[in-house]
C-alpha positions in Angstrom: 36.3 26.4 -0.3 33.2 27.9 -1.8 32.4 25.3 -3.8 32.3 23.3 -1.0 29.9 25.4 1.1 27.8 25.0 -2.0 28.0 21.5 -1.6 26.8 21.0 1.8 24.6 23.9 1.6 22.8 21.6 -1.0 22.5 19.1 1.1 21.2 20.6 3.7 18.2 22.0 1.1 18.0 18.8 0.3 17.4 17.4 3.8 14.9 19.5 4.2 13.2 19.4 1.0 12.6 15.9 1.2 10.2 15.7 4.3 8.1 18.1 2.2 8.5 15.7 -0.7 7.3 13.0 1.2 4.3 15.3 2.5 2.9 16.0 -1.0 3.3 12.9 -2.1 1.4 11.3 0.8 -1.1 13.9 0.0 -1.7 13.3 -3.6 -2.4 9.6 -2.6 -4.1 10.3 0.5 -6.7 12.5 -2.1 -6.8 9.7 -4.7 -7.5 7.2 -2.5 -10.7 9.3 -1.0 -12.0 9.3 -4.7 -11.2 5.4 -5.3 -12.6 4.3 -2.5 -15.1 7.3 -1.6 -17.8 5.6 -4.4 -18.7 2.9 -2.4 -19.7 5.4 0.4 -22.7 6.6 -2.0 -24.3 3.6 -3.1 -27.3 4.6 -1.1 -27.7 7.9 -2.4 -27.1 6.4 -6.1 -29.7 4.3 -5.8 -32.3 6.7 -4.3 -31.1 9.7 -6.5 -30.3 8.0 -9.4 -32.7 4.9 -9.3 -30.1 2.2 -10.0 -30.2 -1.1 -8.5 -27.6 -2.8 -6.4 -26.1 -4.3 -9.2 -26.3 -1.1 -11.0 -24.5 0.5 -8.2 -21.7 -1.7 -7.9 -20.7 -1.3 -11.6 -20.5 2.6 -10.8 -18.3 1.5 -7.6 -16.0 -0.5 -9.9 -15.6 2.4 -12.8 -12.6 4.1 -10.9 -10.2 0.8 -10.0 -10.8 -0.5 -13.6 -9.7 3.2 -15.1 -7.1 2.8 -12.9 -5.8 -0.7 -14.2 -5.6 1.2 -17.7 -3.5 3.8 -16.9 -0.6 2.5 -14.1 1.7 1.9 -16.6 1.6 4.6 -19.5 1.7 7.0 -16.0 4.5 5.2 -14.7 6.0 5.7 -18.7 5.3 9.4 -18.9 7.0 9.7 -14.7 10.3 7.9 -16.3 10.5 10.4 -19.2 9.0 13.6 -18.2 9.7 13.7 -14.2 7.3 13.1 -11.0 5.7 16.8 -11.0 4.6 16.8 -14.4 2.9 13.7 -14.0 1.4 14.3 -10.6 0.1 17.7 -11.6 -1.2 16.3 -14.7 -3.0 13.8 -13.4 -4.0 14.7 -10.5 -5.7 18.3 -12.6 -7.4 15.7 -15.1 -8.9 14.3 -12.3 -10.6 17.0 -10.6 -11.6 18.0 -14.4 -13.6 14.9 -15.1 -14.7 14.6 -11.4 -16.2 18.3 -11.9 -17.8 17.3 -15.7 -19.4 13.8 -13.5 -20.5 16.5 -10.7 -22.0 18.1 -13.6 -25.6 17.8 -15.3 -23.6 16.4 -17.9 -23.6 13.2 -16.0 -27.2 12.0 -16.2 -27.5 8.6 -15.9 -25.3 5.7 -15.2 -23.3 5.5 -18.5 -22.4 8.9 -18.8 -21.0 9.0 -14.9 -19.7 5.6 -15.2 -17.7 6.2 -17.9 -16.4 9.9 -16.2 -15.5 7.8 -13.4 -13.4 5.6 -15.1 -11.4 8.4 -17.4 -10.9 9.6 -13.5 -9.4 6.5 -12.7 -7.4 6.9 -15.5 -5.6 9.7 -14.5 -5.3 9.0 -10.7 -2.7 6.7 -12.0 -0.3 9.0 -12.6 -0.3 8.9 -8.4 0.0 5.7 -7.7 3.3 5.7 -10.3 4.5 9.3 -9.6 4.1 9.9 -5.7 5.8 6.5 -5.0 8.8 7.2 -7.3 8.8 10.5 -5.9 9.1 9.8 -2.3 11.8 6.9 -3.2 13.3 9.1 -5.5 14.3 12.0 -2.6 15.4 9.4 0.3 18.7 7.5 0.5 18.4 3.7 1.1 18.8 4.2 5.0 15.4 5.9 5.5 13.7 4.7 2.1 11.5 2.4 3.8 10.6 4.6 6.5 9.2 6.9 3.8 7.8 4.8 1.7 5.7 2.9 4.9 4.5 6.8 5.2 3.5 7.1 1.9 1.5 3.9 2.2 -0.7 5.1 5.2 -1.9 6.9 2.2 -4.5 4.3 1.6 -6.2 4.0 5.0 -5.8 7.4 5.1 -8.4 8.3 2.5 -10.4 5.1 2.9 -11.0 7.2 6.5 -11.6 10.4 4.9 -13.9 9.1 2.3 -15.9 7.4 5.1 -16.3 10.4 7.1 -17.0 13.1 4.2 -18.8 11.0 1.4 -22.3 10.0 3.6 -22.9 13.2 4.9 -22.1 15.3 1.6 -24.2 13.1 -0.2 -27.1 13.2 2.4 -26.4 17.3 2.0 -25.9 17.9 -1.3 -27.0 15.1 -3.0 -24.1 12.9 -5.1 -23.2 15.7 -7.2 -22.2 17.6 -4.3 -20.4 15.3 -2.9 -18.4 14.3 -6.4 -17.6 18.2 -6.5 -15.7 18.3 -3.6 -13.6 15.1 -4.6 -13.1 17.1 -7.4 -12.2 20.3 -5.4 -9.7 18.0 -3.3 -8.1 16.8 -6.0 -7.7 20.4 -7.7 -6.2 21.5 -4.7 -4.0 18.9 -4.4 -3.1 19.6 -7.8 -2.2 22.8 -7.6 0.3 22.6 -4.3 1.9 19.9 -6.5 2.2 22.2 -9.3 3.5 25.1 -7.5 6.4 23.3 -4.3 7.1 19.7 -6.1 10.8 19.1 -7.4 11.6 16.3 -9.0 14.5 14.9 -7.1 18.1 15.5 -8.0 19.5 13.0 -10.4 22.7 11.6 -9.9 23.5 11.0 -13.5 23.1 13.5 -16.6 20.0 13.0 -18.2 20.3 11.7 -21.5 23.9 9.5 -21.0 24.3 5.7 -21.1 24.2 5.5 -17.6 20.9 7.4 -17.7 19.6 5.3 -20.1 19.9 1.6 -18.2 18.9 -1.1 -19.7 15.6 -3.4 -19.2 15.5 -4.5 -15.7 13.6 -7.4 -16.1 16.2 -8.9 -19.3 17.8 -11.5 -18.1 16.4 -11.4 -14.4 13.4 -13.1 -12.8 13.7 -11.0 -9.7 11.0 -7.9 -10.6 8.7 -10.5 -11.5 9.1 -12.5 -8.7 8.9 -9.1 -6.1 5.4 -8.4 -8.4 4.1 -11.9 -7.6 4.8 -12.1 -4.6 3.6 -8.8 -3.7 0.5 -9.7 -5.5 -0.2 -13.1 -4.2 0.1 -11.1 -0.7 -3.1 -9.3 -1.6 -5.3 -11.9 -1.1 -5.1 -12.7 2.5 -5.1 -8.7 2.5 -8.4 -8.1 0.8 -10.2 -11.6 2.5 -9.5 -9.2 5.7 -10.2 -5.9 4.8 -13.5 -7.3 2.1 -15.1 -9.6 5.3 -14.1 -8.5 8.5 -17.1 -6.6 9.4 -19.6 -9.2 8.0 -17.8 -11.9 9.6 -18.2 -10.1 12.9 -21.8 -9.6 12.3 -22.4 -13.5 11.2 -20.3 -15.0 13.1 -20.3 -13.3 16.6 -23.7 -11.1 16.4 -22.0 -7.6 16.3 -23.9 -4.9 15.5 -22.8 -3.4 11.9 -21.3 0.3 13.6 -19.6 -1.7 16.2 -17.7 -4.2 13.9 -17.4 -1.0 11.9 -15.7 0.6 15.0 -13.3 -2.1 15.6 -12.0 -2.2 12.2 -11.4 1.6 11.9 -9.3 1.0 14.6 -7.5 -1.8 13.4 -6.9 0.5 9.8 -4.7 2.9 12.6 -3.5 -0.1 13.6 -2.2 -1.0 9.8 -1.1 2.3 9.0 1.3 2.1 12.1 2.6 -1.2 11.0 3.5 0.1 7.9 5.2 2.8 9.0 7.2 0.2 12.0 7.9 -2.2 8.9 9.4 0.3 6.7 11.6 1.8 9.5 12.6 -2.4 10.3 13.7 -2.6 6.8 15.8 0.5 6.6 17.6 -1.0 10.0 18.6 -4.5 8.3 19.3 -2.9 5.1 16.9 -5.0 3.6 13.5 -5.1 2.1 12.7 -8.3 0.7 14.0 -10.3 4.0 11.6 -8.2 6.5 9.0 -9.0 3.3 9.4 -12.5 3.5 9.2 -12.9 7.4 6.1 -11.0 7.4 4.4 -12.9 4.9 5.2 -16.3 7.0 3.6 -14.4 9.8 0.6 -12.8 7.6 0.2 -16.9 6.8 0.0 -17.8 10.9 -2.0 -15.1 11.7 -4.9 -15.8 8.6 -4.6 -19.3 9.7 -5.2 -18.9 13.1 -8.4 -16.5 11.9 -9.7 -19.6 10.6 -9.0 -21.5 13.8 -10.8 -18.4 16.0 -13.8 -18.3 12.8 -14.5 -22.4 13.2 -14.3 -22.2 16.7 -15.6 -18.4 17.8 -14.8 -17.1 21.2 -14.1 -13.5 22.7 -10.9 -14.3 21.2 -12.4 -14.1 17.8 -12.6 -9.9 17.2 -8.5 -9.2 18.8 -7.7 -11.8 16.0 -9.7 -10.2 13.1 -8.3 -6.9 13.9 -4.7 -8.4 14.0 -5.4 -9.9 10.5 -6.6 -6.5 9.4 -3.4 -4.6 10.5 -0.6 -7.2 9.5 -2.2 -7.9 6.2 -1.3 -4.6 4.8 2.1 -4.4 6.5 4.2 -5.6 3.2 2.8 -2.7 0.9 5.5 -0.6 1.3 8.2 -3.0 1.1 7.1 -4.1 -2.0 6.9 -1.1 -3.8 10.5 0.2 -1.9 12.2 -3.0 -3.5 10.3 -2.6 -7.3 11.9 0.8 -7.2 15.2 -0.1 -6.3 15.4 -2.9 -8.1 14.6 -1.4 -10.9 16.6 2.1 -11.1 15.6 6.0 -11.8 15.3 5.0 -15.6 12.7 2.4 -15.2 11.3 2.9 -11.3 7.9 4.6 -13.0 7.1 1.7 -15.6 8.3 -0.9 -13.1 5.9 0.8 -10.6 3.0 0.9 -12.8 3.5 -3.0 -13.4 3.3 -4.0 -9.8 0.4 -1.9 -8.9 -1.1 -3.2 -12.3 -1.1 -7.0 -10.6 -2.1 -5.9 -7.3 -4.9 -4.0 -8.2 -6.2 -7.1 -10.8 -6.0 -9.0 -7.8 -7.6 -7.0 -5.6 -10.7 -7.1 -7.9 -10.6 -10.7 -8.4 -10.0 -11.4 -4.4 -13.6 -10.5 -3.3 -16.0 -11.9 -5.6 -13.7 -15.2 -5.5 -13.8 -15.6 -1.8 -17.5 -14.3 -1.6 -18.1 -17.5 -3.7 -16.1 -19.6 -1.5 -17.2 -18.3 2.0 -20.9 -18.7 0.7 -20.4 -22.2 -0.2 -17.8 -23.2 2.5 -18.5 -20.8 5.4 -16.1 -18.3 6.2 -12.5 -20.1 7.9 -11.6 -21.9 4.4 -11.4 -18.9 2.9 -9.0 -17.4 5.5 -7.2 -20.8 5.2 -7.0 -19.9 1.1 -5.6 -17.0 2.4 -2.8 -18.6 4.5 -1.9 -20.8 1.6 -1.6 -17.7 -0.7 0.8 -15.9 2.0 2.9 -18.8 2.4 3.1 -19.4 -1.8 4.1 -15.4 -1.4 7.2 -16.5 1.1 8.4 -18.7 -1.5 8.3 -16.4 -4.1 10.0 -13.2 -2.5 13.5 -13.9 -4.3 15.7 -14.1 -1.1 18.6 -15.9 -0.7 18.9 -18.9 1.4 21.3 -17.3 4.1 19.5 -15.4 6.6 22.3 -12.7 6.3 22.7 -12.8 2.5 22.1 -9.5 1.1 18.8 -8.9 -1.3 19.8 -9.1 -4.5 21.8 -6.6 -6.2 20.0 -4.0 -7.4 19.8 -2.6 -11.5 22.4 -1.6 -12.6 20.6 1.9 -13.1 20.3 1.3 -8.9 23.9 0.4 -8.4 24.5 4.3 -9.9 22.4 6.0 -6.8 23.9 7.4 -3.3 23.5 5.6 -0.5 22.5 8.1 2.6 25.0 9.4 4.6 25.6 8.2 8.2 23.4 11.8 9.2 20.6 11.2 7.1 20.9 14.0 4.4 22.0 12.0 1.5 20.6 12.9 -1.8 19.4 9.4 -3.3 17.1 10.4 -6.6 
């Protein structure tokens, strides 16, 4: 009898525990995603403080994401062995180090705070790899995607927080004032991780055979095809996100804040469809499914931008902004079904892979369709970015039957609770 109030006493605590999971998680990517994308938001100051050209400046901007690319997989490594606080706290502390050192007189001139920006890069990796696989780790399958569509409102999250804080802090305090309190963000982050994460509760002894599954990807093209399709899903996502306001501007006259206006808006808009596709997924007990009919739609919707771009009307801005918002919608999805797919023994590293390809896409995207939309105008590149979604809908590995389940997980997965019918399930 006692042991079995213990029982449900734990899982109550865990029920608890894991909104606050989900919470610091969100947080530590919400903070990395300020500093990743909070660069751009001081190119003028660079360029005035600093005297660095545009060209200069958009080296600088790039520092971060390619420090980033380095590290996603060691992190995800060191999250599989050593557990999601260790990583996150690391990390997420060597970030507000090396932000504090570029913040720093240390950091005179371009290649001194270029390369401190990309060792920063390097260790916001571990969040990207250890907040994901922490949030997935604490919520059974039935409310996995709702978590993990949480998670990803992460990004235009601090996007928004970077463009409200950076401009003023730099106009303030120049850009070393405004570096400093990335770096005081990400310290603080830091420490909460440090002090109220858990790693969550493992369902199998660490250290047994079961604990140590085999290679996911041996024998199986499903991972890959999940990272590819997820990846080829990144283009129509960044042709939105990288041209929307300069379209608006070109094409129908907008004034710069205006467009800009719009499109903060339609980055709510995303971060609710994220959220409403996660929670969709959880309902048909499926991720790739909802993935695939999404990217079919992602492929209508960029095609009809092209439509409403070669022909503009009034019409032209409610479509933008519905390219902007669906775009990101399979983020989540794809990361929930990399995880799951992959198992507690290999979730980090199989983590780190798919944001690896992702973010080399989204490096490549801009400059490639910057070429293209200067030398074809701007509807074939959303048409590119149609092809590219529908390619993705081909590759998501779902079976042919529209009720057929997604296919079956690792056999690390297979080992993991599924949520009780109440919600309080202990997943890991």
């Amino acid at each position: 009898m006692t042991e079995a109030r213990d029982n449900a006493s734990h899982i109550v605590d865990i029920g608890a525990r894991r909104w606050l999971m989900l919470a610091l998680g969100t947080a530590a990517q919400t903070t990395a995603c300020a500093f990743l994308y909070g660069i751009p938001y001081l190119a003028a100051e660079l360029r005035s403080a600093e005297h660095l050209t545009l060209t200069q400046v958009g080296m600088l901007v790039a520092c971060p994401t390619i420090g980033l690319v380095v590290g996603l997989y060691a992190w995800g490594a060191a999250a599989d062995r050593h557990g999601e606080r260790t990583v996150l706290a690391l990390g997420l502390g060597l970030t507000a180090v090396l932000l504090l050192l570029a913040a720093s007189p240390v950091a005179h001139g371009m290649l001194a705070l270029g390369l401190l920006l990309a060792l920063a890069g390097v260790a916001t990796g571990s969040v990207s790899s250890g907040s994901g696989r922490l949030v997935l780790g604490w919520f059974g399958a039935r409310q996995r995607g709702l978590a993990m569509g949480i998670r990803q409102t992460s990004t235009p999250l601090g996007m928004g927080l970077a463009a409200l804080s950076m401009p003023p802090l730099a106009a303030a305090y120049g850009v070393h004032g405004a570096v400093a309190a990335l770096a005081a963000a990400c310290g603080g982050v830091a420490v909460m991780t440090a002090l109220l994460t858990a790693d969550p509760p493992r369902t199998t002894p660490k250290g047994t055979a079961a604990d140590r599954s085999g290679n996911p990807y041996r024998g199986s093209s499903v991972l890959p095809r999940i990272h590819a399709g997820g990846a080829l899903l990144v283009v129509p996502q960044f042709t939105a996100s990288a041209f929307a306001l300069v379209l608006l501007v070109d094409v129908r006259d907008w004034s710069a804040v205006h467009a800009g206006q719009l499109l903060a808006g339609a980055q709510v808009l995303g971060a609710l469809v994220r959220i409403a596709a996660g929670r969709w997924s959880d309902r048909v007990g499926s991720r790739l499914r909802p993935m695939r009919q999404l990217a079919l739609f992602t492929a209508a919707v960029c095609a009809a931008t092209a439509l409403a771009v070669a022909y503009p009307s009034a019409l032209t801005g409610a479509v933008l902004v519905t390219a902007v918002a669906i775009t990101a919608s399979t983020n989540g999805l794809s990361f929930t079904a990399t995880a799951e797919r992959a198992g507690p023994a290999w979730s980090g590293r199989a983590l780190g892979v798919h944001n690896t390809g992702q973010n080399l896409t989204a490096a490549v995207v801009p400059p490639a369709m910057g070429a293209l939309i200067t030398a074809a105008g701007y509807w074939p590149g959303f048409a590119v970015a149609a092809v590219c979604a529908c390619a993705s809908a081909l590759v998501i590995p779902v079976r042919a039957t529209a009720a057929g389940p997604d296919p079956e997980p690792g056999p690390a997965a297979r080992l993991r609770p599924q949520a009780s019918p109440t919600g309080t399930g202990t997943g890991t």
